[in-house]
C-alpha positions in Angstrom: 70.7 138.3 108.6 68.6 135.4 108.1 66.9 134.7 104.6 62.8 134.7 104.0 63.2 130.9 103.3 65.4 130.6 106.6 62.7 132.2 108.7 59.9 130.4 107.3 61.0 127.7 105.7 59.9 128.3 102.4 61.0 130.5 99.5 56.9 131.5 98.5 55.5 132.2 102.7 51.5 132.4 103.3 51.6 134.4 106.0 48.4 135.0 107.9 46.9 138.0 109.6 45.9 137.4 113.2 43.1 140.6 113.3 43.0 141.6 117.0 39.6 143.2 117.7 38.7 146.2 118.9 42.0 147.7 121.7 41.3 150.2 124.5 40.8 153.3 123.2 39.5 152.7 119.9 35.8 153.7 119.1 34.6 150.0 118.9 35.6 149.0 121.7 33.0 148.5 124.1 32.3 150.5 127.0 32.9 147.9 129.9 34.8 145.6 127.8 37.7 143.5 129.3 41.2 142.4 127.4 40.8 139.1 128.6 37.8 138.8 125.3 40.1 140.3 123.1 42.7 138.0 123.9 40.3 135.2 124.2 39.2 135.8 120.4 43.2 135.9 119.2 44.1 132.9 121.0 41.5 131.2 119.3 41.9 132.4 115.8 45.8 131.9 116.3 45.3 128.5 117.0 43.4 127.8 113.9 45.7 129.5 111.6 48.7 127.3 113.4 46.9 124.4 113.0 45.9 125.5 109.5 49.7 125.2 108.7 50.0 128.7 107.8 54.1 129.5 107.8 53.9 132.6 109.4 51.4 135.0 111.3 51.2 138.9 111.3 49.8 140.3 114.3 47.7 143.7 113.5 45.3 146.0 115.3 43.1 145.4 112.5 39.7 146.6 113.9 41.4 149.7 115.2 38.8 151.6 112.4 39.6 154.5 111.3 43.3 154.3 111.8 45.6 156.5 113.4 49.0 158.2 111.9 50.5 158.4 115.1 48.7 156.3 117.2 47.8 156.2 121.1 50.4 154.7 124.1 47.3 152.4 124.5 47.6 150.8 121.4 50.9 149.4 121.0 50.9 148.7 124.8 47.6 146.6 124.5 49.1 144.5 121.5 52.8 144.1 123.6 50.5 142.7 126.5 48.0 140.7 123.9 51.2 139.5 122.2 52.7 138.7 125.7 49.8 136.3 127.0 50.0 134.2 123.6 53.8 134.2 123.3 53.6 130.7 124.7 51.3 129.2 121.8 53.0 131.4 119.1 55.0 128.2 117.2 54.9 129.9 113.4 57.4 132.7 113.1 55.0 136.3 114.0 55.2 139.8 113.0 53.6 142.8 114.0 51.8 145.9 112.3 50.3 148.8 113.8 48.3 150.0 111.3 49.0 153.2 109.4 51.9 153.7 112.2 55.5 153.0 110.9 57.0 154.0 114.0 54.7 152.6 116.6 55.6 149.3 114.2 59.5 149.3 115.0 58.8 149.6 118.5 56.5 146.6 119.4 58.8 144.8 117.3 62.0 145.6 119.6 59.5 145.0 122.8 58.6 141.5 121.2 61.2 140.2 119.5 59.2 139.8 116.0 60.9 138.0 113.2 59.5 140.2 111.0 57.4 143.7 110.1 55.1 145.3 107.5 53.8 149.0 106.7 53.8 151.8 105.1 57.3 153.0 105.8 57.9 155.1 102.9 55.8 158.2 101.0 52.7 160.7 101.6 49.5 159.2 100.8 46.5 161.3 101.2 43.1 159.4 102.7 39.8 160.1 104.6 42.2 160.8 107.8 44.3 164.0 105.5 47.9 163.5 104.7 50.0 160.8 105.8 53.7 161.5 105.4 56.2 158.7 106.1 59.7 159.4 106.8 62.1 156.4 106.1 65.4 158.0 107.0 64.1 158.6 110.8 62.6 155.1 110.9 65.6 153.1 109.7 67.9 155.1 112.3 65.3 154.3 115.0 65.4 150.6 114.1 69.6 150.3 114.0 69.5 152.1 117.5 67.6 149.4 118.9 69.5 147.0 117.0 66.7 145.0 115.0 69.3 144.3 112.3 67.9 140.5 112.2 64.1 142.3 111.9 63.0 141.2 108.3 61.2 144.2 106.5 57.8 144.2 104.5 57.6 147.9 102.5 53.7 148.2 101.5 54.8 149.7 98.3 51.2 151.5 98.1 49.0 151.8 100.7 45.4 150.5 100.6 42.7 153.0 99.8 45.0 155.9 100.2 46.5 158.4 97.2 50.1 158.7 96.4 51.0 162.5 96.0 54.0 162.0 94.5 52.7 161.8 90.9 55.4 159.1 90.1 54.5 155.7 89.0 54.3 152.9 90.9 57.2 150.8 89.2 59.5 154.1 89.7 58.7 154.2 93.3 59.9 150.7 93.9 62.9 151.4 92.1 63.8 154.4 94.3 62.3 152.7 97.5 64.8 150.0 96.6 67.7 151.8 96.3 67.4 153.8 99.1 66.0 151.9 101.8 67.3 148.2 100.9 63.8 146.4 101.9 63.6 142.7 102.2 60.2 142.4 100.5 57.2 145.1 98.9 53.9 144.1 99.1 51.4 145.1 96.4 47.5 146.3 98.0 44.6 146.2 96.3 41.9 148.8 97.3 40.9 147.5 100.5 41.4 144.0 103.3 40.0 141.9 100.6 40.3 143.2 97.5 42.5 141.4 94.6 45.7 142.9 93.9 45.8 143.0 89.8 48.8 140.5 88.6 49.7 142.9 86.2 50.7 145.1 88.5 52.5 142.5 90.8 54.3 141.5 87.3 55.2 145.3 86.9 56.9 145.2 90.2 58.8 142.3 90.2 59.7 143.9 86.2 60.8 146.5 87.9 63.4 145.3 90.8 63.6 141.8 89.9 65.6 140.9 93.0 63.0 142.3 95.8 60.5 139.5 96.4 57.3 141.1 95.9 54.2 140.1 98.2 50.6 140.0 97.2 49.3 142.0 100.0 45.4 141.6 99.9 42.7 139.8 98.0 44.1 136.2 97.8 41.8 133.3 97.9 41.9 129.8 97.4 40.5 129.8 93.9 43.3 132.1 93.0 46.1 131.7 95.0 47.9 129.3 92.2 47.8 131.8 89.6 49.2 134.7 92.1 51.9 132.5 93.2 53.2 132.2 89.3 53.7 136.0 89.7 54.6 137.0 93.4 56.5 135.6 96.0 54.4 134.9 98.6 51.3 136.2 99.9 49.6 137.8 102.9 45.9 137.1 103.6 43.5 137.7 106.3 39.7 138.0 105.1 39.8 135.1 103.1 40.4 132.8 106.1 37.6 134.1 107.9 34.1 132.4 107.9 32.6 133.2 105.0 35.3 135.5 103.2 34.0 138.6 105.6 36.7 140.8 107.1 34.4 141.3 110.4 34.5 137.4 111.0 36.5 135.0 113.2 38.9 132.7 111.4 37.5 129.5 110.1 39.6 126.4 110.4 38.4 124.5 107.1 39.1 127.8 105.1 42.4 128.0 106.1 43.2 124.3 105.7 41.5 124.9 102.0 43.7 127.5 101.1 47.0 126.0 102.6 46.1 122.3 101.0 45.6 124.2 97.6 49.2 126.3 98.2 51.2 123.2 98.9 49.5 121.5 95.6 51.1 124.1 93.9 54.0 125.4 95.3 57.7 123.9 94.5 60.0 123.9 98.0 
């Protein structure tokens, strides 16, 4: 099993979310629209997060709003063939999530071959959608049967927006998520796509099961991205590469070489 520094080279990872638009079967996309815009839009914002020199890129059905528990065949299917049309141009190791689906996750990554994966894979969280209840023990057998033992794991240790009903803290969560399911990395969310992720709470983490590297999971920007990286591991972050900080926006080059000038300033190989 290959290390996060042996995948991407570095021991503290920016990896970037590639936000596909709108897939068949969601309710934005258009009536009469055509995959080849969808894919025209990822190809582009690919190639400026490549040339950005993010070290790793998480492809998401991001504008799939409001999400699904168990998702569509349409969905996963549209990001396999999305993913399949860039696969050429992909040089940065790439992931996948399909959003609020731990499941539908596991299996794009086996039709793929993505390095690595992040979700919700453990808990019940109640949200706008009802209850979402996540069963590890069924996911972790499905991913050994299709023998992803080299698939790197991302455990959202809370999901954004949504309520834990478990009642237990989040610092005993990770603890048990830790023990029983081994992940490579949690990430810590803040409310929303966006919104800061407290370092307090990151520090109570990594407190908590010092030898999980712990990911700051939203709300990273370049005019804070030195401070989170003297208390988390590495971070994931979407909006803030976006023209003008706004989620619904395309990627903008000079952001992205902002933030990734200001992370290598900082960060110690």
């Amino acid at each position: 099993m290959k290390t996060i520094k042996e995948v991407f080279g570095t021991n503290k990872p920016i990896i970037a979310l590639l936000h596909l638009r709108a897939l068949p079967g969601d309710p934005e996309y258009p009536r009469g629209g055509k995959m080849d815009d969808v894919i025209k839009e990822a190809r582009t914002d690919l190639k400026a997060l490549q040339d950005g020199g993010v070290d790793g890129i998480l492809i998401s059905n991001e504008f799939s709003l409001p999400y699904l528990d168990h998702v569509d065949m349409v969905t996963p299917s549209a990001m396999a063939y999305i993913i399949g049309q860039l696969r050429s141009e992909i040089k940065t190791p790439f992931g996948v999530h399909v959003i609020s689906d731990a499941d539908a996750t596991i299996e794009l990554a086996a039709a793929v071959e993505a390095q690595f994966v992040r979700s919700v894979f453990t808990g019940a969280y109640v949200s706008e959608i009802g209850i979402r209840n996540r069963n590890a023990a069924e996911m972790a057998r499905r991913k050994k049967a299709l023998e992803l033992d080299e698939l790197l794991m991302f455990y959202m240790i809370n999901a954004e927006s949504d309520g834990d009903l478990s009642g237990r803290d989040i610092a005993t969560i990770a603890k048990a998520v830790q023990f029983k399911c081994h992940p490579d990395a949690m990430c810590v969310s803040g409310v929303q796509a966006g919104c800061g992720v407290d370092s307090s709470l990151i520090e109570t983490i990594k407190n908590a099961v010092p030898s999980v590297p712990v990911y700051a999971n939203t709300g990273c920007k370049a005019e804070n991205i030195a401070e989170k990286l003297t208390y988390c591991d590495g971070a994931f972050v979407g909006t803030s590469f976006k023209y003008d900080g706004k989620f619904e926006n395309s990627v903008d080059p000079a952001r992205v070489k902002e933030f990734m000038d200001k992370v290598h300033s900082v960060r110690v190989e």
